[in-house]
SELUMKE-205442 format. One line per field, with one value per residue (C-alpha): x, y, z. Coordinates in nm, 4 decimals. Layout:
<zados>
east <- c(X:...) $
north <- c(Y:...) $
up <- c(Z:...) $
</zados>
This chain:
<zados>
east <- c(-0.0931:-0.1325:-0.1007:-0.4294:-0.3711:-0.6780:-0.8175:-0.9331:-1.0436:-0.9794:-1.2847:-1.0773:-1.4060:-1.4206:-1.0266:-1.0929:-0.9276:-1.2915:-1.3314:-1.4377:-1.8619:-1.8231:-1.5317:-1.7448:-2.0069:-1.7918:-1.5101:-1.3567:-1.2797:-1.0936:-0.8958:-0.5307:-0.4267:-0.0762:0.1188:0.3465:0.6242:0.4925:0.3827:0.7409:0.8771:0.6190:0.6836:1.0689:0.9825:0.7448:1.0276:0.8940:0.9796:0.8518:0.6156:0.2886:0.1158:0.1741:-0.0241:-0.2487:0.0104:-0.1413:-0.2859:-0.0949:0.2468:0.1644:0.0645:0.4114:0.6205:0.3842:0.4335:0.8510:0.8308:0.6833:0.9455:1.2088:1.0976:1.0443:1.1366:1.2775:1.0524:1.0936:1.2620:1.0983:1.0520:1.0869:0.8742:1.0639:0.9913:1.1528:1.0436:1.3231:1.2837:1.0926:0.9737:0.6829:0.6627:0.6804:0.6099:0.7408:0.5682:0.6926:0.6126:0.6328:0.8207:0.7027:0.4395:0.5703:0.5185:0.1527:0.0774:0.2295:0.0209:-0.2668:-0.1654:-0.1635:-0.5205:-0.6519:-0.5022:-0.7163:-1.0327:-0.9526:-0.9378:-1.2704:-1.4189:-1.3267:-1.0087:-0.7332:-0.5150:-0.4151:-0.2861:-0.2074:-0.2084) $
north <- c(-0.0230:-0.0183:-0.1914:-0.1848:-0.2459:-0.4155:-0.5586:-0.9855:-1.2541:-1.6149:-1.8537:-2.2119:-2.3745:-2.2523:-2.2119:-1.8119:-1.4893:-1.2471:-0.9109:-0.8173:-0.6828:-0.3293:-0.3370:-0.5148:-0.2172:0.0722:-0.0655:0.2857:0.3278:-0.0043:0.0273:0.2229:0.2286:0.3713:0.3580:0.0186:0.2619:0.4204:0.0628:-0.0718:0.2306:0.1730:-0.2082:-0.1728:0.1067:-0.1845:-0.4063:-0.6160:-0.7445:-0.5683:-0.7698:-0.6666:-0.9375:-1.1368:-1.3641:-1.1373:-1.0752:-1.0722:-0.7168:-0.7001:-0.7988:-0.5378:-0.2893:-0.3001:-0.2449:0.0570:0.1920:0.0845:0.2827:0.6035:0.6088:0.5695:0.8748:1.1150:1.4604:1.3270:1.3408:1.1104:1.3368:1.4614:1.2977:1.5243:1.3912:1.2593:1.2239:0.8975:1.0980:0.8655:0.9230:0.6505:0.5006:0.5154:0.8243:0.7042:0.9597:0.8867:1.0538:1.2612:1.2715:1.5615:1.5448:1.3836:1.1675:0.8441:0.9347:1.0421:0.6961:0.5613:0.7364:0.6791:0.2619:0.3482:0.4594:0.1845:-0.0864:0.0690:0.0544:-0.2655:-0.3564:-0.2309:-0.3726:-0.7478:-0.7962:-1.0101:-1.0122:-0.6661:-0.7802:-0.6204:-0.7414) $
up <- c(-1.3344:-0.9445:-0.6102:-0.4017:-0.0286:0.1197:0.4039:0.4389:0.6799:0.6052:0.5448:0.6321:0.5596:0.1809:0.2353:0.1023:0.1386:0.1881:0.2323:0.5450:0.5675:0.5717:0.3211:0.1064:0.1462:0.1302:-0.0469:-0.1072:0.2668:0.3029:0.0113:-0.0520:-0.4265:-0.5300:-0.8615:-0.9118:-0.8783:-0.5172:-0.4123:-0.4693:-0.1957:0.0355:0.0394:0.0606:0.3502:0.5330:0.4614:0.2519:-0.1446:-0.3612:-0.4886:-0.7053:-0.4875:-0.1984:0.0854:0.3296:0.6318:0.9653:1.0885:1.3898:1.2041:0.9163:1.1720:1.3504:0.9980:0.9344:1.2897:1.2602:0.9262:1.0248:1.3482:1.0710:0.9137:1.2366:1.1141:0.7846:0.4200:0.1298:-0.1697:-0.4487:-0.7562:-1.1278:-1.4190:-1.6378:-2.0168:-2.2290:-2.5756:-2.8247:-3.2112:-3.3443:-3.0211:-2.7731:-2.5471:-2.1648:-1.8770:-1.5417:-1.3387:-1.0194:-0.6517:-0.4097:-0.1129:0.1393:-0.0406:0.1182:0.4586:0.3625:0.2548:0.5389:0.7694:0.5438:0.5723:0.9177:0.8889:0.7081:0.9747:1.2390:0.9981:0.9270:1.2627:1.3491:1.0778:1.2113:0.9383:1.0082:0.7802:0.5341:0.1453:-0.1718:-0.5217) $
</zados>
């Protein structure tokens, strides 16, 4: 499973959430994928819920928790994470994996990134689900 971070205008006349025109033709620049696990940190960092999905926030609102959250973390790096392997007699094997240090601060920066793409590309409004 994953949580894609994407970018979306509103249509009020069809009363939809649309991809903006160049995310709809190069999709893989306008969109940020990251484990449930990973999306859960980065939400909590943005200071949100962590929710798998949640109404598109405004761009400039989203863009201030990403720039907050990276100020939070000047000169400081999110731990590493060990794999960990759930291997119980009789049951289903479960790897969790690990993350190397750092890793949230690269996908805040990457967030960071995609706001400004976003931006050019006419979005209003950044979501995830």
């Amino acid at each position: 499973m994953s949580i894609s971070f994407m970018p979306y205008v509103y249509d009020p006349g069809r009363r939809l959430w649309l991809l903006p025109h160049a995310a709809r033709e190069n999709p893989n620049a306008f969109e940020l994928n990251v484990s449930n696990a990973n999306g859960d940190d980065l939400l909590v960092a943005l200071g949100f819920a962590p929710n798998l999905s949640c109404p598109p926030v405004a761009i400039a609102s989203f863009a201030a928790r990403v720039t907050n959250a990276l100020r939070q973390r000047l000169g400081k790096r999110s731990p590493e994470l060990q794999t960990i392997v759930d291997n119980d007699p009789g049951a289903i094997i479960v790897i969790y994996c690990g993350r190397r240090e750092g890793y949230l601060e690269e996908r805040l920066g990457d967030l960071a990134a995609l706001v400004q793409r976003s931006r050019v590309a006419d979005a209003t409004h950044l979501g995830w689900g």
